[in-house]
The first five atom37 places (N, CA, C, CB, O) and aatype in JSON, in Angstrom:
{
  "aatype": [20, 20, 20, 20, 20, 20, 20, 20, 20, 20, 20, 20, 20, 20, 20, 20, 20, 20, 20, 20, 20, 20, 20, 20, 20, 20, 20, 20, 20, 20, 20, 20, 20, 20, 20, 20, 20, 20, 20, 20, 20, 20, 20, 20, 20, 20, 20, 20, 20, 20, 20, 20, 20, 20, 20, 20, 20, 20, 20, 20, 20, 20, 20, 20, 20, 20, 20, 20, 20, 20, 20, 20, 20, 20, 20, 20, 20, 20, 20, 20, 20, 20, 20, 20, 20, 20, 20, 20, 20, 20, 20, 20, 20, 20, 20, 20, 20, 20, 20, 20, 20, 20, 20, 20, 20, 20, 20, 20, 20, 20, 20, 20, 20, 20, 20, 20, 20, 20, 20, 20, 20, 20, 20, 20, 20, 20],
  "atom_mask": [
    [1, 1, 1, 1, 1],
    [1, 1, 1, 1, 1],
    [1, 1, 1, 1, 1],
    [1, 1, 1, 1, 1],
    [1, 1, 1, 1, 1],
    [1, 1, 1, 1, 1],
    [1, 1, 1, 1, 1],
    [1, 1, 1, 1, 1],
    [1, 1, 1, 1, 1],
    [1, 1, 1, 1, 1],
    [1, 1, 1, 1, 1],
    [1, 1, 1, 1, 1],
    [1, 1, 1, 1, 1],
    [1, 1, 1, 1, 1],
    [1, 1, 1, 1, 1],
    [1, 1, 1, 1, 1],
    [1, 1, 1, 1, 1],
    [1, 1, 1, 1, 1],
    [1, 1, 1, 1, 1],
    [1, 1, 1, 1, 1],
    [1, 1, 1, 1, 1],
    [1, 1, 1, 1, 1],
    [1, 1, 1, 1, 1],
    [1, 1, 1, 1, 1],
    [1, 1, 1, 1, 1],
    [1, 1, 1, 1, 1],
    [1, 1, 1, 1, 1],
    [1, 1, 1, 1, 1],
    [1, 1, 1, 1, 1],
    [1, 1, 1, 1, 1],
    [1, 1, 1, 1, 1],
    [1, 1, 1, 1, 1],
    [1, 1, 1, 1, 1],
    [1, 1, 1, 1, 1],
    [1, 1, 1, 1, 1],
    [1, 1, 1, 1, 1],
    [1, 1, 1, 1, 1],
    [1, 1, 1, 1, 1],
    [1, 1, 1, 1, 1],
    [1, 1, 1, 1, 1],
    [1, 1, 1, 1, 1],
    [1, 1, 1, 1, 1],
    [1, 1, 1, 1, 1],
    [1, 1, 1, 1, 1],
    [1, 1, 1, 1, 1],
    [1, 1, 1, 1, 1],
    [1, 1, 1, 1, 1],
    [1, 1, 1, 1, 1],
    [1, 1, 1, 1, 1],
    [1, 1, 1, 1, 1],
    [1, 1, 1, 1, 1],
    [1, 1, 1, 1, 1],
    [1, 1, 1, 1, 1],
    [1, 1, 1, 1, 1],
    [1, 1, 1, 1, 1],
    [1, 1, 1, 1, 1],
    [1, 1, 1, 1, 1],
    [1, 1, 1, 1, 1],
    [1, 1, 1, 1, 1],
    [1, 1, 1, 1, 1],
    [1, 1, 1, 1, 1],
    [1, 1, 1, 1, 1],
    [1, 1, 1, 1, 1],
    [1, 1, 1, 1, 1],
    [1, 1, 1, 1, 1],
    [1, 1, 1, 1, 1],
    [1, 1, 1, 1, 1],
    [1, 1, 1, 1, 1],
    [1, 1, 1, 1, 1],
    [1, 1, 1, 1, 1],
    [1, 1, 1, 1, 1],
    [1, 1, 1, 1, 1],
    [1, 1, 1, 1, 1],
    [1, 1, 1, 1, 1],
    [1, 1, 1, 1, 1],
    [1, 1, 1, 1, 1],
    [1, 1, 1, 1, 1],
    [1, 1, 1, 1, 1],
    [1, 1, 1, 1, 1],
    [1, 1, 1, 1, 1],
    [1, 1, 1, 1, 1],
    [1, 1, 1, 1, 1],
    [1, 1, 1, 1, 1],
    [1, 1, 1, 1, 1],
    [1, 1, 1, 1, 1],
    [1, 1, 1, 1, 1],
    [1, 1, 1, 1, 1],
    [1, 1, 1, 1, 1],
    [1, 1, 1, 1, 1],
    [1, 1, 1, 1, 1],
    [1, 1, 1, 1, 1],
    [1, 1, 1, 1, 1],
    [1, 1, 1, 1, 1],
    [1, 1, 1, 1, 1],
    [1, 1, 1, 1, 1],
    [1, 1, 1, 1, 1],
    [1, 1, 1, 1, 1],
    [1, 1, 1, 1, 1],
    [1, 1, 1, 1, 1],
    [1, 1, 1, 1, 1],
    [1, 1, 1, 1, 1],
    [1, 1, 1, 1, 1],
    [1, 1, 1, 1, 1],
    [1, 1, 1, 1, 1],
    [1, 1, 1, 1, 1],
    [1, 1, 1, 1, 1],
    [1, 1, 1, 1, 1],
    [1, 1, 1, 1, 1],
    [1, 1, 1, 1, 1],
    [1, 1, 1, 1, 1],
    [1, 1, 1, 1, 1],
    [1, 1, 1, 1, 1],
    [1, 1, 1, 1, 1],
    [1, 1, 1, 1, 1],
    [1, 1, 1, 1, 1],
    [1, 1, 1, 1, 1],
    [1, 1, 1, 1, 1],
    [1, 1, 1, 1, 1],
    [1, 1, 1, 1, 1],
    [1, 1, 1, 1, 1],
    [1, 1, 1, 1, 1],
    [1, 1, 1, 1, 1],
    [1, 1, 1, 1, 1],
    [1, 1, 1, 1, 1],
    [1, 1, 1, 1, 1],
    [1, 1, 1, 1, 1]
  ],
  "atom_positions": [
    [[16.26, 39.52, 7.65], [15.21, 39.03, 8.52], [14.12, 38.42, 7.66], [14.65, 40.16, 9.42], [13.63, 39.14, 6.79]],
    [[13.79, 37.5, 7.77], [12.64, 36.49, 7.06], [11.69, 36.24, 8.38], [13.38, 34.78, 6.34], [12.05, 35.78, 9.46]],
    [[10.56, 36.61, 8.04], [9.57, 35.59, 8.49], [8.61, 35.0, 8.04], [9.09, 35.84, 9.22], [8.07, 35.64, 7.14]],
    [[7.93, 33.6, 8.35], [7.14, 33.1, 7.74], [6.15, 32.39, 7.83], [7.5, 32.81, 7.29], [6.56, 31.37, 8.4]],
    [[4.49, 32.24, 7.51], [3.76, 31.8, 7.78], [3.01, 30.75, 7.2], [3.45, 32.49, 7.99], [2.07, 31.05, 6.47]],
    [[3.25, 29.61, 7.4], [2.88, 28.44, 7.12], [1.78, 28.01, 7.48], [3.58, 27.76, 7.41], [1.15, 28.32, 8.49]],
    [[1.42, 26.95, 6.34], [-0.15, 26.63, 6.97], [-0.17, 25.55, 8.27], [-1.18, 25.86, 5.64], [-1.12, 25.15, 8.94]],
    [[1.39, 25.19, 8.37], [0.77, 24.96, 10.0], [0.82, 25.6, 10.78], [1.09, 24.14, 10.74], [0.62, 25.17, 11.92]],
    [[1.13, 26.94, 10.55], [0.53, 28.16, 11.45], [-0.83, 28.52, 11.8], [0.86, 29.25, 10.94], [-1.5, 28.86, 12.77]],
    [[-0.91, 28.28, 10.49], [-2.77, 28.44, 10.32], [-3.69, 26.97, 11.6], [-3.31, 27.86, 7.87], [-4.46, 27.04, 12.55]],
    [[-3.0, 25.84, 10.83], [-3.43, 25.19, 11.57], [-3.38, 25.27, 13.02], [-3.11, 24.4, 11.21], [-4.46, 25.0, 13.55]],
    [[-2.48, 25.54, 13.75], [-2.04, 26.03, 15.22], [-3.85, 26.98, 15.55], [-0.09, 27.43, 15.12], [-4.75, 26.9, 16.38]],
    [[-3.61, 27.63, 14.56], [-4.55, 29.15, 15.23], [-6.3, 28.16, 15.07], [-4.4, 31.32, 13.61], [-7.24, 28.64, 15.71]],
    [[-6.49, 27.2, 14.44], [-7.58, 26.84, 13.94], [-7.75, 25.34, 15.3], [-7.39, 26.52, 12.01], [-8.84, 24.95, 15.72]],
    [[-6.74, 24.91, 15.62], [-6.81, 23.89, 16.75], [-7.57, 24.29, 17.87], [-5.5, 23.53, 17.25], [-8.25, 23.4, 18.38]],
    [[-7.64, 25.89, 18.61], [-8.67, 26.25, 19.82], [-9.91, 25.95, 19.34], [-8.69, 27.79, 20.32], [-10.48, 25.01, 19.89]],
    [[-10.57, 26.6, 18.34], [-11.9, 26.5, 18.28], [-12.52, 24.86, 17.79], [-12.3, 27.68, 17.28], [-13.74, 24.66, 17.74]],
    [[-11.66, 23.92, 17.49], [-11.75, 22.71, 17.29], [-12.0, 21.96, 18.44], [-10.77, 22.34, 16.69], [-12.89, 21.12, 18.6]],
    [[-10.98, 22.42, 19.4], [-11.12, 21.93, 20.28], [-12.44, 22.03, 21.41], [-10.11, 22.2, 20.55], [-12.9, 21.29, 22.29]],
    [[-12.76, 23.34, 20.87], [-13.93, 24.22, 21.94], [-15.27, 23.15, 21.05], [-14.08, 26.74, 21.61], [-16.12, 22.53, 21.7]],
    [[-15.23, 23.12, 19.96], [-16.45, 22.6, 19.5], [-16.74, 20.9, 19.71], [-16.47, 23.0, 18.0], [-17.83, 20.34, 19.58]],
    [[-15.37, 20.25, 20.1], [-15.23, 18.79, 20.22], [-15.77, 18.97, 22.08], [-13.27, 18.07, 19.74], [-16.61, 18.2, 22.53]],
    [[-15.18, 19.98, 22.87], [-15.45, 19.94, 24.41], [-17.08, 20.12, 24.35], [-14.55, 21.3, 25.38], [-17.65, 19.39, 25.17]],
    [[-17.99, 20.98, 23.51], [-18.88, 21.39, 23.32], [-19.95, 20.39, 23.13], [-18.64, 22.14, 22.55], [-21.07, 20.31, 23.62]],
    [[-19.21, 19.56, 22.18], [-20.08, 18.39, 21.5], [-20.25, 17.1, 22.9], [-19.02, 17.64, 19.82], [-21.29, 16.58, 23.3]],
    [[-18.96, 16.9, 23.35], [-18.74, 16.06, 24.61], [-19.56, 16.46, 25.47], [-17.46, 16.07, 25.21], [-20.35, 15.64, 25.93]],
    [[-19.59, 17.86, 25.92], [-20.72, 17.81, 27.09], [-22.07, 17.89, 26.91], [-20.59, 18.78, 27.95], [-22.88, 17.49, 27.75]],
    [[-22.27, 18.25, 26.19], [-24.14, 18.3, 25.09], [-24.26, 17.1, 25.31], [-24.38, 18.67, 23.03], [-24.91, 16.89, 26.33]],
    [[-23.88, 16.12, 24.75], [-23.66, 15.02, 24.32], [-24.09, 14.01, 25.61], [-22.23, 14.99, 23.78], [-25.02, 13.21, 25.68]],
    [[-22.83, 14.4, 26.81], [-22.63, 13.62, 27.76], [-21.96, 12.09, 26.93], [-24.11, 13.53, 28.63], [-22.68, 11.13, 26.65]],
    [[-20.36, 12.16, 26.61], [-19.88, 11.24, 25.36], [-18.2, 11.63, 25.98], [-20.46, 11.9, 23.32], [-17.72, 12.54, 26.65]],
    [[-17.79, 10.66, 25.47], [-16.39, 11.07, 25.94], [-15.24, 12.35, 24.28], [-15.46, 8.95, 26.34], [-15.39, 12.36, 23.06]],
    [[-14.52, 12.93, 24.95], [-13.91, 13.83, 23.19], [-13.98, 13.22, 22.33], [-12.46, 14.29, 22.84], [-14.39, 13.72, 21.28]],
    [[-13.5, 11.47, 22.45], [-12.66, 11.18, 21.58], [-14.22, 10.72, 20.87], [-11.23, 10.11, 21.96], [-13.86, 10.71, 19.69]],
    [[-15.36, 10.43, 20.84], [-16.3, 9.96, 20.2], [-17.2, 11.01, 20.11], [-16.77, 8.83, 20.72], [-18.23, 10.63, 19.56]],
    [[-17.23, 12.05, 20.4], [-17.52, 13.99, 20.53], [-16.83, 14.16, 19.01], [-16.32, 15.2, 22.23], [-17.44, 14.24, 17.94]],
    [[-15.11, 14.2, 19.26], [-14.81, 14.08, 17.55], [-15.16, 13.36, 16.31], [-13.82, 13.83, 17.41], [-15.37, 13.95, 15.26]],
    [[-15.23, 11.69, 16.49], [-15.83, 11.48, 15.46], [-16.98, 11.85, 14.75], [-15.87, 10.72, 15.54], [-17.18, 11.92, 13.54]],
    [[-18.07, 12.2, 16.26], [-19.37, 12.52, 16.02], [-19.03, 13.85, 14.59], [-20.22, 13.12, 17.74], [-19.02, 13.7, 13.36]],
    [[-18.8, 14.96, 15.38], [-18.05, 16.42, 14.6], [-17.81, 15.79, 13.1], [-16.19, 17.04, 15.46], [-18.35, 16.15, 12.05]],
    [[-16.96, 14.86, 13.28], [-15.88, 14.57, 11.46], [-17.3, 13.98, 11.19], [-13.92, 13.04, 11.18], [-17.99, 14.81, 10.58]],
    [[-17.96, 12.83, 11.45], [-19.42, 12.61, 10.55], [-19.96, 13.82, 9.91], [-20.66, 12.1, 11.48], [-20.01, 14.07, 8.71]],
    [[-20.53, 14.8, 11.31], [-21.04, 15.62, 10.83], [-20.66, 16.48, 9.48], [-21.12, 16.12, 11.73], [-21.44, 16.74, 8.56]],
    [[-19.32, 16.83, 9.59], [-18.96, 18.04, 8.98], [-18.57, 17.21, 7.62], [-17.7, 19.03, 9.82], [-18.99, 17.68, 6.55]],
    [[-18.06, 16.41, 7.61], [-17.33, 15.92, 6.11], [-18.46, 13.78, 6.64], [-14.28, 16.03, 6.2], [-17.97, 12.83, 7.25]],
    [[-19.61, 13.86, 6.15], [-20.5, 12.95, 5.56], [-19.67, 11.97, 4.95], [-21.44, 13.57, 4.62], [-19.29, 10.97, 5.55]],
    [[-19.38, 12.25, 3.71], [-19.02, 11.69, 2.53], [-17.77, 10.82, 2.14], [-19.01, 12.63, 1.84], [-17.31, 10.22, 1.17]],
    [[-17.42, 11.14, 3.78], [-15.35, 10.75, 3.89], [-15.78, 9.94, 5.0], [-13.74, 12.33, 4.43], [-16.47, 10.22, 5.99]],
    [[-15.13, 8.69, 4.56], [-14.7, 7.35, 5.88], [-13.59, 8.12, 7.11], [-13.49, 5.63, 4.89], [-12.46, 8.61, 7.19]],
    [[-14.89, 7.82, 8.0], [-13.72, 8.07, 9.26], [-12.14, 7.61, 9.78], [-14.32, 7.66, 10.24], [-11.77, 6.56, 10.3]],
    [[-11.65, 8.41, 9.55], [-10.12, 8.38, 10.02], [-9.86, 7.16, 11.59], [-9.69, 10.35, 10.53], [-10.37, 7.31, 12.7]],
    [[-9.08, 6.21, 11.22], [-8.65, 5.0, 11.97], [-8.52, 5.63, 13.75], [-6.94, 4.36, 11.18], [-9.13, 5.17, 14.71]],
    [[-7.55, 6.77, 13.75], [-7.34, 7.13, 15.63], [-8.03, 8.49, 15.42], [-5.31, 7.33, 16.49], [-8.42, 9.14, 14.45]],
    [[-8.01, 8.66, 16.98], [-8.86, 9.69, 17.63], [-7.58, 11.26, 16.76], [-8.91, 9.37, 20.02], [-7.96, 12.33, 16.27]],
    [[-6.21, 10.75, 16.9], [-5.27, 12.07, 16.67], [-5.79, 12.13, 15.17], [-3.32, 11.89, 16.91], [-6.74, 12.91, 15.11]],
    [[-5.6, 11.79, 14.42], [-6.23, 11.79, 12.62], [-7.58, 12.21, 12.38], [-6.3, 10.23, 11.88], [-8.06, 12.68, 11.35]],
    [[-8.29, 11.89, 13.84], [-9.51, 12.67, 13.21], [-9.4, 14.12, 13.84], [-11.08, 11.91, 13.6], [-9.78, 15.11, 13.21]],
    [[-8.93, 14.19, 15.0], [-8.99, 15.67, 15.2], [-8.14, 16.19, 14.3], [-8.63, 16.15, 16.55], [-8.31, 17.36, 13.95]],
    [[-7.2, 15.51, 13.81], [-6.38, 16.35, 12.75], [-7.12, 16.94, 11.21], [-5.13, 15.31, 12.34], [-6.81, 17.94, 10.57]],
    [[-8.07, 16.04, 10.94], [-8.51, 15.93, 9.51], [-10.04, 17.19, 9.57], [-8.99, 13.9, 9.1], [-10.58, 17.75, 8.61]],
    [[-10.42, 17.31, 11.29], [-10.92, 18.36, 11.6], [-10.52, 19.55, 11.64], [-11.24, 18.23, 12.33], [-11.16, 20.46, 11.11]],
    [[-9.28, 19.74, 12.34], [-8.47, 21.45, 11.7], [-7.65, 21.7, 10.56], [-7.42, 22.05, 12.66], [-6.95, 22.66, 10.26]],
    [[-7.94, 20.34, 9.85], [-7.43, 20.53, 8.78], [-8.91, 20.91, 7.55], [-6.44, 19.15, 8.55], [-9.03, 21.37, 6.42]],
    [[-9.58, 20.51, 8.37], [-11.04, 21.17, 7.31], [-11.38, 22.63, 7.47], [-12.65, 20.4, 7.73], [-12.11, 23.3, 6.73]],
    [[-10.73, 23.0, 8.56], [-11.33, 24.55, 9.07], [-10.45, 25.58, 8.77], [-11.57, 24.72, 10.68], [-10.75, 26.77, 8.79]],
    [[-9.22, 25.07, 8.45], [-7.71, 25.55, 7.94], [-8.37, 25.83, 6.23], [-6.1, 23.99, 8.14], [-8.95, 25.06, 5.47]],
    [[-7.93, 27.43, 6.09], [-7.97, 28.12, 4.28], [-6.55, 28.78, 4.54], [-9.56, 29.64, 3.69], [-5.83, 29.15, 5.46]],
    [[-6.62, 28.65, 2.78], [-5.55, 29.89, 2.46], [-5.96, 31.57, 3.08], [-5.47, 30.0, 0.62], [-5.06, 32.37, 3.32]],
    [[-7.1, 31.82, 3.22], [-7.23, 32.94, 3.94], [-6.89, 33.42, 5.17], [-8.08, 33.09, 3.95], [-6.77, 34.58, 5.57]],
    [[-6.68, 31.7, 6.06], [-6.28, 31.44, 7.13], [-4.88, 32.37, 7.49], [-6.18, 30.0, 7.13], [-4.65, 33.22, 8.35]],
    [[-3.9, 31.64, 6.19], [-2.66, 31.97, 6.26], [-2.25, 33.4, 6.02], [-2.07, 31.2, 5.48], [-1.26, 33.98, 6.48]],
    [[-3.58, 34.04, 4.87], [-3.34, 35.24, 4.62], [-3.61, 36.11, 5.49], [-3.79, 35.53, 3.68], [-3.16, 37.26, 5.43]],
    [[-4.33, 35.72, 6.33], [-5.09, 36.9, 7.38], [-4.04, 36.55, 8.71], [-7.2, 36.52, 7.82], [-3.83, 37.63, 9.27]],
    [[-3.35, 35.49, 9.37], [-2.1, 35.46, 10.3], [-0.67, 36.2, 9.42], [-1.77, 33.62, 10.73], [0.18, 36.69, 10.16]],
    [[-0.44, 36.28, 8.05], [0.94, 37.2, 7.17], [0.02, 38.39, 7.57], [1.4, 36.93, 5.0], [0.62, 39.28, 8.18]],
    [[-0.69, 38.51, 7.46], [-1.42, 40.26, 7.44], [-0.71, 40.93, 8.61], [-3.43, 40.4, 7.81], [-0.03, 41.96, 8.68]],
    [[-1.17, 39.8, 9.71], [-1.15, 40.4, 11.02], [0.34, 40.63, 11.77], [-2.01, 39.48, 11.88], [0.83, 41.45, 12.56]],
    [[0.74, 39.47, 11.07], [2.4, 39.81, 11.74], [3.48, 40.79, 10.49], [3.4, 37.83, 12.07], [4.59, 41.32, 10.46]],
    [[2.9, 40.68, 10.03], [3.37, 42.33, 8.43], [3.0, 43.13, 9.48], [2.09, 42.76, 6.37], [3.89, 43.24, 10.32]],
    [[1.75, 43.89, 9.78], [0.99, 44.81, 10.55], [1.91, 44.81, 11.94], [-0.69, 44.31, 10.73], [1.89, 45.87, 12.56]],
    [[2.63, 43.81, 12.43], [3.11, 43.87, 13.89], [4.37, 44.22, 13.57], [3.01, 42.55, 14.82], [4.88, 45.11, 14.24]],
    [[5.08, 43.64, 12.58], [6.57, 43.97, 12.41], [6.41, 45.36, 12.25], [7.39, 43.26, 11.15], [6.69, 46.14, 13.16]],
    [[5.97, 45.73, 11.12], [5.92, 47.41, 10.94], [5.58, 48.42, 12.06], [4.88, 47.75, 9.91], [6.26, 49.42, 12.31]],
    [[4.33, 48.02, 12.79], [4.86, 48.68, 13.88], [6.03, 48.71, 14.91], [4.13, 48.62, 14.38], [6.6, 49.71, 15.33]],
    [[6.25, 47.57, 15.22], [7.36, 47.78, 16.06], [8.74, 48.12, 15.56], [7.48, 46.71, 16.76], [9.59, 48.43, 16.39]],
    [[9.18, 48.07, 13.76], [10.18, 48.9, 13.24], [9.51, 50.53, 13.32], [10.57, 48.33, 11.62], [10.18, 51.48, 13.73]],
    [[8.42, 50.63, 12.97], [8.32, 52.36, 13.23], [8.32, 52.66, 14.89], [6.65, 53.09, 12.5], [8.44, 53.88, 14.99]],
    [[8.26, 52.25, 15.78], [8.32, 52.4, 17.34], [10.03, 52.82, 17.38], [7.81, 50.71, 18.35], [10.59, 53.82, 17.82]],
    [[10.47, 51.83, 16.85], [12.2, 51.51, 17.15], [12.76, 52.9, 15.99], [12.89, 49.3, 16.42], [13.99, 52.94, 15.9]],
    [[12.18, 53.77, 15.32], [12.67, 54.6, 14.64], [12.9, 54.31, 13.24], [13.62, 54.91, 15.21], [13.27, 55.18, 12.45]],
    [[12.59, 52.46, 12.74], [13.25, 52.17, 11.42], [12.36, 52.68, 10.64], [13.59, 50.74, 11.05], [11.33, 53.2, 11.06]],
    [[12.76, 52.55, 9.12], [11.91, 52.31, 7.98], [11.2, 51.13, 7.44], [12.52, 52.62, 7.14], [11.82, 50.36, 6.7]],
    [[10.03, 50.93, 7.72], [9.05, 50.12, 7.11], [9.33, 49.64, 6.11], [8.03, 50.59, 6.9], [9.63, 48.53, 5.68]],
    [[9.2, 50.52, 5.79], [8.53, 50.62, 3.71], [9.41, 49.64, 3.01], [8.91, 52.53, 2.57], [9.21, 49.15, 1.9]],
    [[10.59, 49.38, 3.96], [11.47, 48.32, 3.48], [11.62, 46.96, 3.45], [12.24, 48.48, 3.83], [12.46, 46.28, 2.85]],
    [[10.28, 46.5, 4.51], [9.77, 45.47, 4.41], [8.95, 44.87, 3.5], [9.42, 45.44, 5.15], [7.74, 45.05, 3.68]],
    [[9.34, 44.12, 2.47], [8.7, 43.68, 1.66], [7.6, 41.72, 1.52], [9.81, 44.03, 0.83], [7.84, 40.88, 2.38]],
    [[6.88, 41.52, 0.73], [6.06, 40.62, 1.02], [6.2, 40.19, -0.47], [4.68, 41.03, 1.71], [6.12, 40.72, -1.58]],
    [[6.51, 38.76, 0.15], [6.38, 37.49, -1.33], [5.45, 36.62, -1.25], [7.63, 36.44, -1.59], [5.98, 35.53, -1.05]],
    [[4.16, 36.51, -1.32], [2.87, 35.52, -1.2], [3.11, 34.22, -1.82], [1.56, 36.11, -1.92], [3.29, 34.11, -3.03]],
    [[3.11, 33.32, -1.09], [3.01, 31.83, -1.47], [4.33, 31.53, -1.94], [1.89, 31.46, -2.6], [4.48, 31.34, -3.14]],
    [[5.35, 31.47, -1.13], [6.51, 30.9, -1.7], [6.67, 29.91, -1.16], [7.58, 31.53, -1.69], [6.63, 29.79, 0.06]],
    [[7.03, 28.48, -2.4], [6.94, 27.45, -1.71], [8.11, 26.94, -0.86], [6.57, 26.64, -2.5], [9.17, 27.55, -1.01]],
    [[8.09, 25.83, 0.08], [9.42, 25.99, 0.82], [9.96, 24.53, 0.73], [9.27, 26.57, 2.48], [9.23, 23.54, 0.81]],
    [[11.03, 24.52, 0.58], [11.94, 23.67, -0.25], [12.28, 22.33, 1.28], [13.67, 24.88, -1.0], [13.07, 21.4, 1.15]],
    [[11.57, 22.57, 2.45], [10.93, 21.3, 2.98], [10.09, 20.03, 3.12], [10.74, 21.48, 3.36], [10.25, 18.81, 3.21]],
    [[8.98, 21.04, 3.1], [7.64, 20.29, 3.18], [7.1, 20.37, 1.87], [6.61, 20.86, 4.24], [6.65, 19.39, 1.28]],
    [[7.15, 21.56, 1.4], [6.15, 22.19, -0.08], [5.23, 22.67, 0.35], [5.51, 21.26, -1.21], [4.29, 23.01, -0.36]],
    [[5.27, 22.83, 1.76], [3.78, 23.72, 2.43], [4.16, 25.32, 1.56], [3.82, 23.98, 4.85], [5.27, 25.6, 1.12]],
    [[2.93, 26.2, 1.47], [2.88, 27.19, 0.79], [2.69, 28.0, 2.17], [1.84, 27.2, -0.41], [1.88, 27.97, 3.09]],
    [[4.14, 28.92, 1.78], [4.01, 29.95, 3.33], [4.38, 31.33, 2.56], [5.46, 29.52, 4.95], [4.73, 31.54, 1.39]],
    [[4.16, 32.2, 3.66], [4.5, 33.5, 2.92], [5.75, 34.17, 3.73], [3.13, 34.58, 2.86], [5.86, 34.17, 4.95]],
    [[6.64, 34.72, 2.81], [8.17, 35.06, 3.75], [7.8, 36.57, 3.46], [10.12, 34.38, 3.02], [7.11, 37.02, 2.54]],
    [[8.54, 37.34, 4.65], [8.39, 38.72, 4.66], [10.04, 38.97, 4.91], [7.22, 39.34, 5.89], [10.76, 38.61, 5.84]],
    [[10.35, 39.71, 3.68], [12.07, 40.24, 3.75], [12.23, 41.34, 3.83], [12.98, 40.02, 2.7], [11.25, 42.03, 3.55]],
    [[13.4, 41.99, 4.19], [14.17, 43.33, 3.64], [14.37, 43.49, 2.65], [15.21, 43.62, 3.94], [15.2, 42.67, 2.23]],
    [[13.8, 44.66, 1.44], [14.56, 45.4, 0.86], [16.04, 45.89, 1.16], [13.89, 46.19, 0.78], [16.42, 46.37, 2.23]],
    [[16.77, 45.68, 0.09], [17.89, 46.29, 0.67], [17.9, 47.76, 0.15], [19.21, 45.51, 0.32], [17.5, 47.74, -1.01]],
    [[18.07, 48.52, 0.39], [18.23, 50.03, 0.09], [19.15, 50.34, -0.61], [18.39, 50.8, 1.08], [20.3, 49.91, -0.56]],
    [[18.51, 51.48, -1.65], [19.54, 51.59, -3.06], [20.82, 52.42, -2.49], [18.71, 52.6, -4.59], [20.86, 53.08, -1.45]],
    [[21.74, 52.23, -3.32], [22.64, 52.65, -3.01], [23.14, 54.19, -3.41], [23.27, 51.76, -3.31], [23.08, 54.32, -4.63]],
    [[23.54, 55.23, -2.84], [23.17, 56.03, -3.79], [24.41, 56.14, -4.52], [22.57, 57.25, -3.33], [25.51, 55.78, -4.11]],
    [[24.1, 56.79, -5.89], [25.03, 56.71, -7.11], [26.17, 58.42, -7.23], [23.72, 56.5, -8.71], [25.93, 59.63, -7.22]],
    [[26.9, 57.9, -7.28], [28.27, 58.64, -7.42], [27.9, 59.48, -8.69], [29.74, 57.56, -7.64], [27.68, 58.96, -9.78]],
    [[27.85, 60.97, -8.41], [27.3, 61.77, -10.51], [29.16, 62.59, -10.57], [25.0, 64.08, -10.54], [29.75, 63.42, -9.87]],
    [[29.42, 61.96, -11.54], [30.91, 62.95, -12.21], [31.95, 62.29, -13.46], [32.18, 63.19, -10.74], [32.91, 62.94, -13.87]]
  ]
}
């Protein structure tokens, strides 16, 4: 069993509150999203030429709010969920093990895989 958390996982989890702050900005505003977002990308990143469509800038927005902590704190949580629900079901945990930042031979996005230990075998004495 592998699972794994990618930073477009992260990104996924970071798209609500993007969105809440672009709806936020739109109605303050009285402005339509799509110029609510640019407003936001000015604000937040100054220094960077605005992105050509409305999808690139909301993108380049959860992509500013997106960290590696992001990713570490969604592996935390589903480590924390698997283990419980193997100790519910009677298994052993402890056999779940964690490899941080392994890169993945798709994208090169840096995700984290959570595997099985396999359990030692025990040894034959004579």
């Amino acid at each position: 069993m592998i699972l794994v958390v990618s930073v477009r996982d992260a990104v996924a989890v970071q798209q609500p509150p993007v969105d809440a702050a672009i709806d936020r900005v739109a109605r303050d505003a009285r402005i339509s999203p799509d110029a609510a977002a640019a407003r936001l990308f000015q604000e937040r990143f100054p220094q960077r030429p605005l992105p050509g469509t409305a999808d690139a800038i909301r993108a380049a927005l959860v992509q500013g709010e997106t960290s590696a902590d992001d990713v570490s704190a969604l592996a935390a949580k589903r480590m924390e969920t698997v283990r419980t629900t193997l100790k519910k079901a009677g298994l052993d945990g402890s056999r779940l093990t964690e490899a941080k930042q392994v890169e993945s031979a798709e994208d090169g996005a840096p995700q984290v895989r959570l595997d099985f230990a396999e359990p030692e075998s025990p040894r034959r004495r004579g």
